[in-house]
N, C-alpha and C positions, 0 to 999 in steps of 0.2 A: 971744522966748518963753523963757520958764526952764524951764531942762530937769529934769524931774523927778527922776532922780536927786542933781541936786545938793542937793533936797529934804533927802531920803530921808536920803542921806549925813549931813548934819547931826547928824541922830538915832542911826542904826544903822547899824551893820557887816553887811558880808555875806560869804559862805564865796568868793566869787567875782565879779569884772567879769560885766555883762551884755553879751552878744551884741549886735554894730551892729541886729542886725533889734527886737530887744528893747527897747533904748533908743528908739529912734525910737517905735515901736507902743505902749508905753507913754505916751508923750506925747502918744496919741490918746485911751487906754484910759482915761485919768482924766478925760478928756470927760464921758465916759457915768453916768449914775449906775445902771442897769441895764446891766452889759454879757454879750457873750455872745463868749467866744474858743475861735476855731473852729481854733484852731492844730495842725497837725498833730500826729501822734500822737510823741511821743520830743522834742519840740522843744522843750520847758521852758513848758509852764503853769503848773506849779505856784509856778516862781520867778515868774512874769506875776503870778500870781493873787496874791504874796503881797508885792508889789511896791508893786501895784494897794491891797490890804488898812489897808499902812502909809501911804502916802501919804492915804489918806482919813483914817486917824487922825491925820494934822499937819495937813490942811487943809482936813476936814469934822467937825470934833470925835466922830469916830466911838473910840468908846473897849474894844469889844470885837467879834471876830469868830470865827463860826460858822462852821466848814468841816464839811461832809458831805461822807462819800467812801463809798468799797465797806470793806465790812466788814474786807478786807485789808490796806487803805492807812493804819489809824487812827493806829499806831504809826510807820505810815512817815512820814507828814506829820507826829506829834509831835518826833521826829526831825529832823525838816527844823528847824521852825518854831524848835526849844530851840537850833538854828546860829546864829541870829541875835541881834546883842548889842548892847547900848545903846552909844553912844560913850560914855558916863559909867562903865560897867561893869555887869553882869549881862545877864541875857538876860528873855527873855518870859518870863511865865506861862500855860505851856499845859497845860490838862488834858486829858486822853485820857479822853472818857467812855463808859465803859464799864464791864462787869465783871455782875457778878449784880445782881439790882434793889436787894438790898441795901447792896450798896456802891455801887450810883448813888446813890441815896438819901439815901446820907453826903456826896458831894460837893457843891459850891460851885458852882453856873452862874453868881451873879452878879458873882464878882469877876474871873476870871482874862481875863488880856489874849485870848487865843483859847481855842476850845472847841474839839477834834476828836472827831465822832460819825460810826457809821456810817448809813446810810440806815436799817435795821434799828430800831435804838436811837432815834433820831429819831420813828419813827413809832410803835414802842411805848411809850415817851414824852412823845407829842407836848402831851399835857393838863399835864403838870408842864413841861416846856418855853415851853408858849404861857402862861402863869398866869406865869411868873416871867421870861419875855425879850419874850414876842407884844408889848407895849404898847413897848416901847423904841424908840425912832427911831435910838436912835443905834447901832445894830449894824449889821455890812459882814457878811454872807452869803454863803461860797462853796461852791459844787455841786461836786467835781468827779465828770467822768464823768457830764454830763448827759444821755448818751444813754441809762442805766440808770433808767429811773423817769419819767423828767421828759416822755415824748415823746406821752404820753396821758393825757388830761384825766378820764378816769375811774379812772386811777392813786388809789389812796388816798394815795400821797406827794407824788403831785403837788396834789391838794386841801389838804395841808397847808402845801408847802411855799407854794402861793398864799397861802395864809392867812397864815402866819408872815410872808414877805418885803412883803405890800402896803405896808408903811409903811417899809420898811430899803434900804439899798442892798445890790447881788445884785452876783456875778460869776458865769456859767455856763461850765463847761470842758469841752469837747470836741473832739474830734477827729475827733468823726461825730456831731454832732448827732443830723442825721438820716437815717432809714433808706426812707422815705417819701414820698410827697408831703404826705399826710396828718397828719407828725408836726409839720410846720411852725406847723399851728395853735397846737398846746398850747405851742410856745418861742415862737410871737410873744408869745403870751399874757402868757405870765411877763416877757416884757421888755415890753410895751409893749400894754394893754390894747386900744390906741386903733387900734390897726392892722386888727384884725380884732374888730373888739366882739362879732362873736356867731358863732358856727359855721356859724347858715344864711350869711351873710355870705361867709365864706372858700368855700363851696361853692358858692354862687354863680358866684365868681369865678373858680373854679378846676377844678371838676367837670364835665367833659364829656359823658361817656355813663356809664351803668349797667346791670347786668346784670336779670333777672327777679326776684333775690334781692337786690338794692339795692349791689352790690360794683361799686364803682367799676373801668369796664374802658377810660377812655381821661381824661387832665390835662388843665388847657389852663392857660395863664397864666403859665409857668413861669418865663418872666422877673419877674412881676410879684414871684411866690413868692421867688424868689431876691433880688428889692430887698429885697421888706419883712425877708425872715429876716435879711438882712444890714444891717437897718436901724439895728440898735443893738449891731453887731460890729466887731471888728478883722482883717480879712484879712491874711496877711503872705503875700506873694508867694512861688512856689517860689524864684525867684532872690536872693532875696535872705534865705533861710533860710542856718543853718550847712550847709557843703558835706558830703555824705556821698557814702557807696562809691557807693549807688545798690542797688534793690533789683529783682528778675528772680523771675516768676511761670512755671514749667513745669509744663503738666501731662502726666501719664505713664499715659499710657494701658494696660490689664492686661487679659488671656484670666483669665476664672475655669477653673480644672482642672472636666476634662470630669465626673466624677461633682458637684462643685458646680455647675454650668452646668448639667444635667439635673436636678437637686434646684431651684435656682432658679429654672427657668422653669415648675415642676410648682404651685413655690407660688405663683408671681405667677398662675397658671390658676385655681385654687384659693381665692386667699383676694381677687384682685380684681375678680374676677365678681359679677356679681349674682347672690342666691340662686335658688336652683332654683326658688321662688315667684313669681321677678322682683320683690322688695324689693330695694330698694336700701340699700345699708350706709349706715349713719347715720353723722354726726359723730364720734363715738367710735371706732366700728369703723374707718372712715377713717383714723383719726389713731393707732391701734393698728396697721395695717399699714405704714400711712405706715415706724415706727419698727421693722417689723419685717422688714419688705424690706433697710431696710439694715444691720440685725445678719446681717443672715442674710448679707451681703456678708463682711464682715469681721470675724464670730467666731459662725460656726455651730455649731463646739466645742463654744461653749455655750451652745445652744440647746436643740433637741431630735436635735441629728446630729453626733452626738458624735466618730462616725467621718471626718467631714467635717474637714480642715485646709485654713485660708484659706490660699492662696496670695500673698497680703497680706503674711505675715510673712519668709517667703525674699526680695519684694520690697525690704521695708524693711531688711533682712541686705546686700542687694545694696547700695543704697543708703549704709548705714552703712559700707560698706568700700571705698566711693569716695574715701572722702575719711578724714586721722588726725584733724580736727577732731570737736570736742562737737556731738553731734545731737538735736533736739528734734522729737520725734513726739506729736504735737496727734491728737486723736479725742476723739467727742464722747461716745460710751457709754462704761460702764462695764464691761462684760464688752470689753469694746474693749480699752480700755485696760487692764483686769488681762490679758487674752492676752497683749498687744504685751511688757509689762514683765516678764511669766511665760518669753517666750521668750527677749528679750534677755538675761536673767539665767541661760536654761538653757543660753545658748551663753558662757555662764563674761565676758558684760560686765557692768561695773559700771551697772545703772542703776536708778535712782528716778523713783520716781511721785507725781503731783498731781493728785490728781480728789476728788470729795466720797467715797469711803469712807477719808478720810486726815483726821483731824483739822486743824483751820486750824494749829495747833501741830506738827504733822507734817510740809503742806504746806511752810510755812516754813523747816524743818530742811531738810528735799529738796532744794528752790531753793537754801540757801544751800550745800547740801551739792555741788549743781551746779556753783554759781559759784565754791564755793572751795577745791573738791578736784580736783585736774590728773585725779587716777585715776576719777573719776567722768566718764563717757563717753554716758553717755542719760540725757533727760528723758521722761520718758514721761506726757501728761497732756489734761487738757479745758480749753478755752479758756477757761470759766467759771473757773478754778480759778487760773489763771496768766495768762489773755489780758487781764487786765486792769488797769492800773497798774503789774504790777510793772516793777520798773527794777534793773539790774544784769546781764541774760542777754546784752544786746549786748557786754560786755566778753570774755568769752568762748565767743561760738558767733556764727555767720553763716550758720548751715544749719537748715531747718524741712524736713519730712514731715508733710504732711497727710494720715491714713488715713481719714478722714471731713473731709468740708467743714464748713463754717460755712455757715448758710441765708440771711444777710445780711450784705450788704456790709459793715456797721459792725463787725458781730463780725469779717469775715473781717481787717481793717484794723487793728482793735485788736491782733489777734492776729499780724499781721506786724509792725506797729508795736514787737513786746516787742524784736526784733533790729534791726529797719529805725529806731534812732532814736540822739539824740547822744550819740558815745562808740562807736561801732561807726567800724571802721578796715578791715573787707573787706567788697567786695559781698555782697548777703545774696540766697541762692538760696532759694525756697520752690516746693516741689516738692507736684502738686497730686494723690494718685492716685485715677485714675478706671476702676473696670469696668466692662468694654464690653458694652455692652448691659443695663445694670441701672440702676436708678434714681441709683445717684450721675451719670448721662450726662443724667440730668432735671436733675437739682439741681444742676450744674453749669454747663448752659444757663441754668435759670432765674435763677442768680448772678449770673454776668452781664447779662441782660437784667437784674435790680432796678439793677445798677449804673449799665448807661447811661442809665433814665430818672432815675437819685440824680444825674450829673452833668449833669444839663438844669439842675436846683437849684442846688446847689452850685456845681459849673465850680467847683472849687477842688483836686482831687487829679489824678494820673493815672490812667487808669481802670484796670482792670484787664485789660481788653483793650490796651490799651497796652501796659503790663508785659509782658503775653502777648507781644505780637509782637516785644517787646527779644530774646526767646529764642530766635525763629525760626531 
């Protein structure tokens, strides 16, 4: 069998040798003409994905590809992609599309060798898009970060993106697929219609019991699930990935201070009871306390009880002075995280923040200001904001503080994954805080239970019970 790189090589240079797991899985990868790489998070998809990219352009006359990513990555993957260079001399033609609609508008989709767009752009453009690329056969289509968008069928990008790829060859990246049992559907789909042709179909096969309100309350099938998902994937083994430190989940369990502990158990009486009519809170109201239970955990300041200080922040003080290395503290609010960055800066440390009241342009200054200033000692941010793609924070930090959880495994993964991946040289500690007796000891449990029935599916990570007990 001819090994694919020596393809490859013929044509183009690259910034670096491929990894033994790399070369081998690649030599699977160009099997498929829909594929779906389910490669752990840090482990090099993106050089998979664009490995995969060029080899179809030498030996399926595929002459342009479409990479969507998160709106963060557009520049990064442009970046990537302008490394790589002809053996004759020069490099690709990659456009970065983007900008206001009127400078989209000015650009060229039909000639450059790659396109990179964000999901965003994509779908606000989908009609100029599909009118000038939809009819082409000969385009290679890469997702990455297919767990953002792609994992439900009534996704409006995912309606698109069915639309656009039916006739092209696809490559899908992830690292968490899925979050579900249910998200299985909408990735067979896109890889392989034939698998599950219709929805009653896959529930059929796979739906056990239902509640009074039609919520799925018990799977069955789950090997079957895990065949078919993996039917048009490349697995690559834990053991034969590049070797890393290894990464250790603690969680650190905390007493709220007694006047917040009497404040919070006044409002859980209060706003999670039925009314005094005995109505029951509706959906809204539910999913309004849901989010307000746990501000109220970790920055009551600035709520309505102003006199109130989380005892949350002297934890994370403790914490931070454990250890002289760079610390990244993840939460998922906003009054969260400006508290956390409000304090570490009033105790005279250098640190920056990443969350949406930071322009994307700001964000990026932060990170890099993280990674390339020694005296820059906190990141202070939301997982949305940084938990996803970026690449560079394992070079210098191996320590996370989580002040609020992640609700699902894939975010919680994506989000250790930013240290836990290649290029990190010490074990990477992620430390999980949880107060006792408040709702994050819900949603903490509940974490984990999504996880172990996510590894009935998969069987492809450590669980995080695992992790858990490295620590013990």
């Amino acid at each position: 069998m001819t090994d694919v790189f020596e393809i490859i090589n013929k044509e183009f240079i690259f910034p670096f040798e491929p990894y033994a797991y790399q070369r081998k899985a690649l030599n699977t990868a160009v099997t498929f003409r829909n594929l779906l790489l389910p490669l752990k998070v840090g482990r090099g998809k993106t050089p998979m994905a664009t490995w995969r990219l060029l080899f179809d352009a030498l030996a399926h006359d595929v002459n342009q590809g479409v990479v969507i990513v998160p709106p963060s990555l557009v520049v990064q993957w442009q970046r990537w992609l302008q490394r790589i260079r002809h053996v004759t001399g020069g490099g690709l033609d990659v456009l970065a599309y983007y900008g206001t609609p009127g400078q989209r508008a000015a650009m060229d989709l039909v000639n450059p060798d790659v396109i990179v767009m964000s999901r965003n752009i994509f779908v606000k453009d989908f009609k100029r898009i599909s009118n000038e690329l939809g009819s082409k056969n000969n385009i290679h289509v890469v997702y990455d970060e297919a767990q953002e968008g792609l994992r439900n069928i009534s996704n409006k990008i995912w309606r698109y993106y069915h639309q656009f790829t039916c006739n092209k060859r696809t490559t899908l990246l992830s690292g968490t697929p899925v979050d579900r049992p249910a998200d299985v559907y909408a990735i067979c789909k896109l890889l392989d219609p034939t698998i599950y042709p219709t929805k009653r179909k896959f529930e059929n096969l796979h739906v056990g019991n239902v509640d009074f309100f039609g919520k799925v309350t018990e799977w069955k099938g789950e090997e079957l699930m895990r065949e078919n998902l993996y039917k048009n994937a490349v697995l690559i083994p834990d053991s034969e990935l590049a070797e890393l430190p290894g990464l250790v989940i603690q969680d650190v369990p905390y007493e709220l201070g007694a006047r917040h502990r009497k404040l919070y158990d006044e409002f859980v009486s209060e706003q999670l009871l039925t009314t005094d009519s005995g109505q029951v809170l509706d959906g809204t109201e539910t999913n309004r306390m849901f989010h307000a239970l746990q501000r109220f955990v970790t920055c009551p300041d600035r709520m309505d009880f102003r006199s109130i200080q989380a005892v949350l922040h002297e934890i994370l003080w403790d914490l931070y002075n454990e250890d002289e290395d760079k610390l990244i503290v993840a939460a998922y609010y906003r009054d969260t995280n400006q508290g956390i960055l409000e304090f570490f800066q009033g105790r005279g440390v250098y640190a920056v923040g990443c969350w949406g009241d930071h322009t994307r342009e700001e964000q990026r200054r932060n990170l890099d200001d993280f990674m390339g200033n020694d005296a820059c000692q906190v990141l202070v941010g939301n997982w949305g904001s940084f938990g996803v793609g970026t690449d560079g924070l394992q070079q210098v930090c191996s320590r996370m503080v989580l002040a609020e959880l992640p609700l699902t495994p894939s975010r919680f993964e994506q989000l250790t994954g930013r240290l836990d991946r290649t290029g990190q040289v010490n074990k990477c500690i992620v430390k999980c805080l949880i107060a006792i007796d408040t709702i994050q000891e819900t949603l903490f449990t509940a974490l984990l239970g999504k996880d172990d029935l996510l590894q009935k599916i998969t069987m492809q990570h450590t669980s995080m019970r695992d992790l858990l007990k490295r620590s013990k």
